[in-house]
C-alpha positions in Angstrom: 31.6 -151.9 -45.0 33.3 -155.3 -44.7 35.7 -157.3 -42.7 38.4 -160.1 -42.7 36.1 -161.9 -44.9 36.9 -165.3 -46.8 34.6 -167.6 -48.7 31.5 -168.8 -47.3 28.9 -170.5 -49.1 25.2 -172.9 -48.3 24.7 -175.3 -46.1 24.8 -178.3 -47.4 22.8 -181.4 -46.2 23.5 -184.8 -46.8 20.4 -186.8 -46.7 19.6 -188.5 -44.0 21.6 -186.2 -41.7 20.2 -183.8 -39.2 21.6 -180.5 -38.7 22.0 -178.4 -36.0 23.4 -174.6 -35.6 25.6 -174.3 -33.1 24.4 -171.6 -30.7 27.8 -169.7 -30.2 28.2 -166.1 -29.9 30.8 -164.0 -31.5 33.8 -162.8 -28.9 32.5 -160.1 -26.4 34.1 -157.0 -27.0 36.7 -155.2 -24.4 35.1 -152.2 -23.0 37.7 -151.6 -20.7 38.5 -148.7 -22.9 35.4 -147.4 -23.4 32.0 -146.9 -21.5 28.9 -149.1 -21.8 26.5 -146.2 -21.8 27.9 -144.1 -24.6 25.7 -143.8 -27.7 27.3 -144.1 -31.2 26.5 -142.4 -34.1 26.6 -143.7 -37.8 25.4 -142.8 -41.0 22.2 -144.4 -42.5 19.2 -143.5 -45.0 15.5 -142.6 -44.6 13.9 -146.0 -44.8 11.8 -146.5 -48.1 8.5 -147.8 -46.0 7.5 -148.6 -42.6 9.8 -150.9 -40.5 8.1 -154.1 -41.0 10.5 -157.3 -41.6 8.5 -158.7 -44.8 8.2 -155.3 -46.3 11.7 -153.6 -45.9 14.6 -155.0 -49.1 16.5 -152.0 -49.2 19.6 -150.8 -47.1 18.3 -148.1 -45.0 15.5 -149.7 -43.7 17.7 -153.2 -43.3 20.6 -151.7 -41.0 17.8 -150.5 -38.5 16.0 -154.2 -38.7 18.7 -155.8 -38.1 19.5 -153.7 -34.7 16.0 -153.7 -33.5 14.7 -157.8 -34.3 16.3 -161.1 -33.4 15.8 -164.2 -35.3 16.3 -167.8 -35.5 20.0 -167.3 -36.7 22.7 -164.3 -37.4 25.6 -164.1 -39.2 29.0 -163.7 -37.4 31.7 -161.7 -38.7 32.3 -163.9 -41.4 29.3 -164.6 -42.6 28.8 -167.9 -40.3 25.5 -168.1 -39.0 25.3 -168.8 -35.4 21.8 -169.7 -32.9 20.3 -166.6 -31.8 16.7 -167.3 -31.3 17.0 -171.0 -32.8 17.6 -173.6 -29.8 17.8 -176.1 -32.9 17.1 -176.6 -37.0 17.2 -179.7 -37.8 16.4 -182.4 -40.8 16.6 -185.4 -42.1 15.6 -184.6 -45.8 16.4 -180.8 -46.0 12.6 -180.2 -47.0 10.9 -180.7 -43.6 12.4 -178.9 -40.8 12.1 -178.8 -36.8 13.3 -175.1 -35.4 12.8 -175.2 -31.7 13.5 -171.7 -30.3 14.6 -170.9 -27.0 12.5 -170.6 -23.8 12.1 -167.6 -22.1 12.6 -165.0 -24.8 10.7 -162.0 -24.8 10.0 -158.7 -27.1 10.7 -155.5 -26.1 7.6 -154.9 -25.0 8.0 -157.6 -22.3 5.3 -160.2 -24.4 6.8 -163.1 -25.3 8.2 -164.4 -28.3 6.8 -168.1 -29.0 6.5 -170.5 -32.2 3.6 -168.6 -33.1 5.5 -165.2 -33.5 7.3 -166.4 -36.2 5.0 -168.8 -37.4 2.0 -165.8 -37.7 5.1 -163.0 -39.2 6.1 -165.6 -42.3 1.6 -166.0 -42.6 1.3 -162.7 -43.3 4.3 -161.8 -45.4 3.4 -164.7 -47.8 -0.1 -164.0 -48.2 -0.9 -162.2 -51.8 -3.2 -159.7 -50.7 -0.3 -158.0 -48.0 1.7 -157.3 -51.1 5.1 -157.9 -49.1 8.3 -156.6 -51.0 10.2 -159.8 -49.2 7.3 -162.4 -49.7 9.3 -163.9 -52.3 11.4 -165.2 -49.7 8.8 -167.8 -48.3 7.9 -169.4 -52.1 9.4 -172.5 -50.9 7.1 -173.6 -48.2 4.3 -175.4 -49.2 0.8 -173.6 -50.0 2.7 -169.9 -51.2 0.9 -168.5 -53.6 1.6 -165.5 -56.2 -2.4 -165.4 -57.6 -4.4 -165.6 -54.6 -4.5 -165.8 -50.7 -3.1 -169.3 -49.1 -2.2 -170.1 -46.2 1.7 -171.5 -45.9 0.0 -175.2 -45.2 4.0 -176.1 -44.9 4.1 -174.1 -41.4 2.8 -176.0 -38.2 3.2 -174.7 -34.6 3.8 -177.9 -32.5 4.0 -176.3 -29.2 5.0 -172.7 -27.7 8.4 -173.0 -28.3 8.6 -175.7 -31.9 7.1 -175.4 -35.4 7.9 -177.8 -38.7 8.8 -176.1 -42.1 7.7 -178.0 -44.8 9.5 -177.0 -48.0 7.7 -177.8 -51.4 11.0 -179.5 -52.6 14.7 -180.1 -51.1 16.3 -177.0 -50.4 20.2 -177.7 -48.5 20.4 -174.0 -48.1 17.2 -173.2 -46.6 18.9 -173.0 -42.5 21.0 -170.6 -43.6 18.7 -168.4 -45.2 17.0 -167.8 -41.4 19.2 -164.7 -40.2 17.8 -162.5 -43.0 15.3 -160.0 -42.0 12.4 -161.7 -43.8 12.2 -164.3 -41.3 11.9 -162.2 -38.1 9.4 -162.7 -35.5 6.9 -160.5 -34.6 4.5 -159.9 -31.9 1.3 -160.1 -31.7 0.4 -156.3 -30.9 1.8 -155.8 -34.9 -1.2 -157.3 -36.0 -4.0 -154.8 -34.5 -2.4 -152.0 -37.3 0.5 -152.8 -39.4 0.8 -149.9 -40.3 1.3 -147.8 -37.3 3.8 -150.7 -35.8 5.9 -150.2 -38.8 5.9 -146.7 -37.6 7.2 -147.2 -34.2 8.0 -151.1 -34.1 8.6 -153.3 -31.5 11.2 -155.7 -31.8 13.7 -158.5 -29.6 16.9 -157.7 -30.9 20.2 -156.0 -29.3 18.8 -152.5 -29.6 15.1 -151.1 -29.4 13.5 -147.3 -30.4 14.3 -144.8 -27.8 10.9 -143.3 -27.6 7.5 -143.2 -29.3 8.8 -140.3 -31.6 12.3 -142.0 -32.0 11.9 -142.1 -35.6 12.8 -138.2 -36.4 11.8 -138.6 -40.9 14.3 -137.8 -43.1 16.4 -136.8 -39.8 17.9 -139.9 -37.8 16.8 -142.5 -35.9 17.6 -143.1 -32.1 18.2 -146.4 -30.8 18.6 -147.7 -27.1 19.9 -151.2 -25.9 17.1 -153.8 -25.5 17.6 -155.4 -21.8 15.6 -158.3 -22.8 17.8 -159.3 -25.3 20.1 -162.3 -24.4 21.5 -163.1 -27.6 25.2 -163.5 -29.3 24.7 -159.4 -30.1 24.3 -158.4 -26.7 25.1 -154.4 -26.8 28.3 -153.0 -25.2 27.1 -149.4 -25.8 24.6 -146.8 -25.1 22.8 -147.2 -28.2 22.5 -146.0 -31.9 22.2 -142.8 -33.6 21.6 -143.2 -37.2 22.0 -140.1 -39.1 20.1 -139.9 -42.7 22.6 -138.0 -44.1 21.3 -136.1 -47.6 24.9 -136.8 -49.0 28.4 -139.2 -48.3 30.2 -136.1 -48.3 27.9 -134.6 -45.8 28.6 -137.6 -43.0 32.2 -137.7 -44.1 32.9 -134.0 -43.5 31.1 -134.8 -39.7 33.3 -138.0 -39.4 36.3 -135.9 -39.8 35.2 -133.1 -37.7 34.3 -135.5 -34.9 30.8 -135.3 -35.4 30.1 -139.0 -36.3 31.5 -142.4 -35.1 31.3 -144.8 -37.3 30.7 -144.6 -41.8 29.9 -146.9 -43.9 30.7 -145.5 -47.2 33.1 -143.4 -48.3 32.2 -140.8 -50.8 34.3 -140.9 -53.7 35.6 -137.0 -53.9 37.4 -138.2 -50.7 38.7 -141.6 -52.2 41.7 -140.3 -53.2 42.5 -139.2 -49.1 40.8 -140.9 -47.1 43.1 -143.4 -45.9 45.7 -140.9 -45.0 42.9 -138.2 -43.6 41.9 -141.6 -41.1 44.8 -143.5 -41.0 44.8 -146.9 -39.4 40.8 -145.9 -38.7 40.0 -146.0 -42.4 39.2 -149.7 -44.2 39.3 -151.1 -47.5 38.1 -154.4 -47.6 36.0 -156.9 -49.4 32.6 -157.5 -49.0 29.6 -159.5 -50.4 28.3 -156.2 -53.0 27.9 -156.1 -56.2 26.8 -153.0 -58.6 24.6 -152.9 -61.6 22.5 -151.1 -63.6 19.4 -152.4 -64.6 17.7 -152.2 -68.1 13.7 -153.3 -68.3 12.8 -154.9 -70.7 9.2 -153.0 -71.3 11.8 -149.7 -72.4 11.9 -149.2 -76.2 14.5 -151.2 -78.4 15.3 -153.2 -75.0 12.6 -155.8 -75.1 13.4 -159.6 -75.2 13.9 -160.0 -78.8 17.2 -159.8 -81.0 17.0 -156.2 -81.1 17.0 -155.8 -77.4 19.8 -158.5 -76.8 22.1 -156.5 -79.5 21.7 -153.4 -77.3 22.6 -155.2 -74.3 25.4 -156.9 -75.2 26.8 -153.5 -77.4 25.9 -151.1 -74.0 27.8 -153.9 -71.9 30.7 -153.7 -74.3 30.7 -150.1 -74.3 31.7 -149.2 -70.8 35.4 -149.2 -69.2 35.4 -150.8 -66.8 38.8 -150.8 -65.9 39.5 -147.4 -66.2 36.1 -146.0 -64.0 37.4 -148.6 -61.2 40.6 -146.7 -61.3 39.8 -143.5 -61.9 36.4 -143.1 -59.8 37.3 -145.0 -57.6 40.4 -145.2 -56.4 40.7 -149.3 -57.0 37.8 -149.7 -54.3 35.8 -151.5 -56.4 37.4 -154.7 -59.2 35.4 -155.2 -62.5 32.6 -157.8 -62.2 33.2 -161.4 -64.3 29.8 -161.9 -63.0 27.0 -161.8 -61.0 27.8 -162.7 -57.8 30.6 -161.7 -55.6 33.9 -162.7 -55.0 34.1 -163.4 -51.3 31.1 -166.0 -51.6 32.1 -169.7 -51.8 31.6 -170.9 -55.7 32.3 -167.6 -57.0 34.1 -168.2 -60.7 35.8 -165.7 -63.1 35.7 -167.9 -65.9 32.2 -167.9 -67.1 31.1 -169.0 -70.9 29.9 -165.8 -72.3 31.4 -163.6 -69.5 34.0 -161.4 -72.5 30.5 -159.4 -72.8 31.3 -157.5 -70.0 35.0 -156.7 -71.3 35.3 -153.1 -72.7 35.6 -153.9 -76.4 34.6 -150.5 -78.1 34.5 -152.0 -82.0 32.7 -155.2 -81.2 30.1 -152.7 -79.2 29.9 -150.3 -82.3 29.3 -153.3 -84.3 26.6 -155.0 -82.3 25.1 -151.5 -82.1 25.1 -151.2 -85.7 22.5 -154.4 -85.8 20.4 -153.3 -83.9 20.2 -150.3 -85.8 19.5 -152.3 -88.8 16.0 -153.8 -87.5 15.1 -150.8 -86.1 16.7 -147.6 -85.9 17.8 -145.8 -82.3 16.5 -142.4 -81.6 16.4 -140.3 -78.0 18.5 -141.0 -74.9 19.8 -143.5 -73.0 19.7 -142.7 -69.2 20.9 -144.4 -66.3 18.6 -143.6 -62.8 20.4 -143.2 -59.6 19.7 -141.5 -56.2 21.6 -138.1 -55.6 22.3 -138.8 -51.8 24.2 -141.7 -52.1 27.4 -140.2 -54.0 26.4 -141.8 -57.2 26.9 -138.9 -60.1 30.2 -139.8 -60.4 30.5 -143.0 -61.5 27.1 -142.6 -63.5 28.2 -139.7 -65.3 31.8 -142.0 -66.3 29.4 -145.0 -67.2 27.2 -142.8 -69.5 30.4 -140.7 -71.4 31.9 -144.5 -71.8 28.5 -145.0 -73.7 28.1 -141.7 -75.4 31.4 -141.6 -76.6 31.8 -145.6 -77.8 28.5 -145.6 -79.5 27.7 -142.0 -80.6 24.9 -141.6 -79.0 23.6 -138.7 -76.5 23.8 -141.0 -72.7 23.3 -139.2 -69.4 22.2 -139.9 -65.5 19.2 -139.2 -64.1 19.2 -138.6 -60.9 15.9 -138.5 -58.0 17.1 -136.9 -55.0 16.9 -139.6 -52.3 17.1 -143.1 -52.3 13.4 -143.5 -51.3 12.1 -141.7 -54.1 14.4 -143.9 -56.2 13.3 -147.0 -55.4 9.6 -146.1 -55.0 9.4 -145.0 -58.6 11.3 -148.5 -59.1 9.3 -150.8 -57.3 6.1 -149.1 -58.7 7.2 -149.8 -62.5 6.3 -145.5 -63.1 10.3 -145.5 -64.2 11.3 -145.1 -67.8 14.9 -145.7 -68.1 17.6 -147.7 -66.8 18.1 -147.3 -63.2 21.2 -148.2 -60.8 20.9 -151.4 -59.0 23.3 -153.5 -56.8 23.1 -156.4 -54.0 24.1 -156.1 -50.8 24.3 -160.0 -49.7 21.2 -160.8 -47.4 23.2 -164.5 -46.4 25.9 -165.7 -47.6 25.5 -168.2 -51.2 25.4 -167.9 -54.5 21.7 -168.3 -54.5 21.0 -165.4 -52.7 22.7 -163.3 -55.3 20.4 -164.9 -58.4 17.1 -165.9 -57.0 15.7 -162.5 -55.6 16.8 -160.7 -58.1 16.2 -162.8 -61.5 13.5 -165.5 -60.9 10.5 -165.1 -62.3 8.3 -163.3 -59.9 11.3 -162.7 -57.4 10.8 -159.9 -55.1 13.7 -157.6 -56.1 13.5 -158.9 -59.7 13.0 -154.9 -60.7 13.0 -155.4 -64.8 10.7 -158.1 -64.9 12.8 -160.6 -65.9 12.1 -164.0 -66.8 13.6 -167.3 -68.5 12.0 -170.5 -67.6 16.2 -171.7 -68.6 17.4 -169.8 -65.4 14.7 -170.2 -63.4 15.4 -174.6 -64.1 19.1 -174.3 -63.4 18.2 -172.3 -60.2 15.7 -174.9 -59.1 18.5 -177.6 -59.6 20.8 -176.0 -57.7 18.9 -175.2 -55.0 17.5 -178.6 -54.4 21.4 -179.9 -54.3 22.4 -181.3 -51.1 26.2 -180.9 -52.6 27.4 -177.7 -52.1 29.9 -178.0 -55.0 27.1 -179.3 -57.5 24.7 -176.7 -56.1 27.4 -174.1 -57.5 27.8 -175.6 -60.9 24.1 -175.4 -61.4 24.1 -171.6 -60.2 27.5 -171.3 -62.4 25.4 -172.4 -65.2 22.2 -170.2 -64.5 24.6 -167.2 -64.5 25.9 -168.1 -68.0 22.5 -167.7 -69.3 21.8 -164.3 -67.4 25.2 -163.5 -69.2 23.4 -164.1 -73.0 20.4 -161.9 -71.4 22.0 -159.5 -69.3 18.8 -158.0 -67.4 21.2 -156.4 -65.8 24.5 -155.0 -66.7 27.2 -156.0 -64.2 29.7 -153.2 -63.1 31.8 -154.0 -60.2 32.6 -155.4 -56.9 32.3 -153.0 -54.3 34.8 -153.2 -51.3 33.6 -151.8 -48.1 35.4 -148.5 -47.6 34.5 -146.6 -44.5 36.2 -145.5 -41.4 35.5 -143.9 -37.8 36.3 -141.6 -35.6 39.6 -141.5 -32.5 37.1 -142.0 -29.4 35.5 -145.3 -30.4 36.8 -149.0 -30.1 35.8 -152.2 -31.3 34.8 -151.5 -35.2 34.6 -154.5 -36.9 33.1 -154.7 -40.6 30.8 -157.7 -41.1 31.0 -159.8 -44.1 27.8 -158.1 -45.8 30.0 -154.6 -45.2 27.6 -153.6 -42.5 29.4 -152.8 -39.1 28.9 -154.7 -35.6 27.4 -151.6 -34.0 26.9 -154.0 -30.9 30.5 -154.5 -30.3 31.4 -150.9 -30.6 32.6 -149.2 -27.6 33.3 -145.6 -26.9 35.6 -143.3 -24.5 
């Protein structure tokens, strides 16, 4: 899923500086060898809720977002964000900013897209009452509220075409944060029924729905270039075709047999032959993933006392991760040193505290043992994961590493589609550990701690919470100095390592491939493809 990727990290601000993104596209591609009007067809997953920006944090539902919606800033290839919407963001104090957008940009629909589009899409994401899965995202801008319904006071629409952020404190990364799919606009038809528009939304970006009915459940979704759009990510195709394919191996059979252009994620049965089955079509590279599982604390013997720690730190201890790296997966993944990922600037593999997630079978049995002595273990630990995302595998090697280290019965437990996964997730019905991971929604450290461990964060699935963290996160995000700034996160990740709310696994490489008759596949730095430059004969 990624590309040609090297370290890129926040923004940072001196004071009294202004900054502005440039606005400069990514290279066209060359169609020369391919046609303009051919569709392309990819593998995807059936979206977990409607397609509304502020309410979609998972993968399946992302990919589309980002093919259908324009904002104020995408990431290039790299991970360098460049203008889309944005004419400018700039500030002298990196908590109030100016974002002028351009003039003349429209929806799909033809309406156009002004200050207040944006403006009136981060109003009603914030508010409590809409119960946004991304609302966590806008906690920063004066007047957000967790409890109760307020108005972001820190949002001001100055004319049809500029609005001031104000930010509750100094945030040097905040620009950068603009290209993820939170921040889209939206138009004003959205907010007649929310619901329906998720259903069939209208959006600005490269590509728009084909039809009314273009969202086929469970199926595939169809996707046609948006002529209005006059962005950086202007389509050189015919469209997209994303398949929700029930299994990897499913859309890796169709790749092969010619049946699908472009994958994503290669299942791991074909691991071991993929690269000579594609050739110089397959890729192995790194990108800004990481894998997890997660343990809530509300779960028996796992709460956030001594006992629970113990457990932790002895299940942590327990796995090899060296040996499921190599044998599951084919060195496409490198054991995690921490919680981050290794193509992000500030990225360190020398944490305090980080020999926790070394295998060390005595020391586990050992720490096991103690928590045994204040209260004794009985039943079984499980690990959740969704069945259609080529999963058992590494699960079942995770669990045997913990049955057979600790003596104790440890098994998956598997839902059969991603959806239902994370629905039983995000509604707190699950009762076990469950598989997590973080696919990079811009490129910093921050991004890779805050939503998922701040108190209250909006992908924070265990519940977890330590005013510690949460203090070294605030520091670090209020650092205009990028280096600081990643000591402070360094730090906050030392104390996730004495908590572990989540046990880190691995770094996940993209590892995909497509097929002979398209051009042009480059993997971004987040591992998902540039459908947009992707030509085909």
């Amino acid at each position: 899923m990624k590309i040609r990727r090297i370290g890129v990290g926040v923004i940072a601000l001196a004071a009294a500086s202004a900054l502005a993104l440039s606005g400069c596209a990514t290279g066209s591609s060359d169609s020369s060898s391919g046609s303009s009007s051919a569709v392309i067809t990819t593998n995807g997953s059936e979206p977990q809720n409607p397609l509304i920006p502020t309410n979609t944090n998972e993968t399946g539902g992302g990919k589309i977002l980002d093919a259908i919606f324009a904002g104020l800033v995408y990431y290039d290839a790299t991970g360098a964000p460049q203008n889309d919407l944005a004419d400018s963001i700039t500030t002298d104090d990196s908590k109030t900013f100016t974002i002028k957008i351009k003039d003349g940009e429209t929806f799909s629909d033809g309406s156009p897209v002004t200050a207040n589009s944006f403006v009136d899409a981060w109003q009603y994401g914030a508010l409590a009452s809409n119960k946004q899965l991304n609302s966590y995202f806008f906690e920063d801008i004066e007047g957000f509220s967790y409890d109760e319904d307020s108005p972001l006071t820190g949002l001001n629409v100055v004319d049809d075409h500029t609005f001031t952020v104000t930010l509750n404190e100094a945030r040097s990364d905040f620009p950068l944060r603009l290209g993820y799919s939170a921040f889209y606009p939206l138009p004003e038809s959205a907010f007649k029924d929310m619901e329906a528009y998720g259903q069939n939304p209208i959006g600005n970006g490269p590509y728009k729905l084909a039809s009314d009915t273009a969202w086929k459940h469970n199926e595939k979704i169809d996707l046609v270039p948006n002529e209005s759009y006059n962005g950086g990510r202007k389509a050189q195709n015919g469209g997209l075709s994303i398949v929700f394919y029930a299994t990897q191996d499913a859309a890796y059979s169709d790749l092969l047999g010619g049946n699908l252009d472009v994958l994503d994620a290669i299942p791991d049965s074909a691991f071991g032959t993929y690269q000579s089955d594609l050739g110089d079509r397959a890729v192995n590279q790194p990108a800004a993933i990481f894998q997890s599982f997660t343990i809530p604390e509300r779960l028996a013997h796992f709460g956030n006392d001594e006992e629970g720690k113990l457990r932790r730190e002895a299940i942590s201890m327990a796995i090899n991760r060296p040996e499921i790296t190599k044998v599951i997966f084919q060195d496409t993944r490198t054991p995690a040193s921490d919680f981050t990922s290794p193509v992000i600037d500030g990225w360190s593999d020398s944490l305090d505290g980080a020999d926790v997630l070394k295998y060390n079978p005595d020391e586990a049995k050992k720490l096991w043992a103690q928590a045994d002595a204040i209260s004794p273990w009985s039943g079984s630990f499980q690990i959740a994961y969704n069945a259609d995302g080529g999963h058992q595998g590494w699960v079942d090697a995770v669990t045997n590493s913990i049955k057979n280290t600790l003596g104790i019965d440890a098994s998956g437990a598997p839902y059969p589609t991603f959806k239902e996964a994370r629905t039983a997730i995000t509604d707190r019905s699950i009762q076990t550990a469950f598989r997590t991971g973080w696919q990079a929604d811009y490129p910093g450290l921050y991004n890779f701690l805050g939503p998922l461990y701040a108190t209250n964060a909006s992908s924070n699935d265990g519940d977890y919470s330590n005013p510690e963290f949460d203090q070294l996160l605030q520091e670090g995000a209020m650092d205009s100095d990028l280096s600081a700034a990643n000591e402070k996160f360094q730090q906050a990740q030392e104390v996730l390592l004495k908590d572990l709310p989540a046990i880190p696994l691995w770094y996940s490489n993209v590892t995909g491939g497509y097929g002979e008759n398209v051009q042009n596949v480059q993997f971004g730095w987040n591992s998902v493809p540039l459908y947009y430059e992707i030509t085909k004969n």
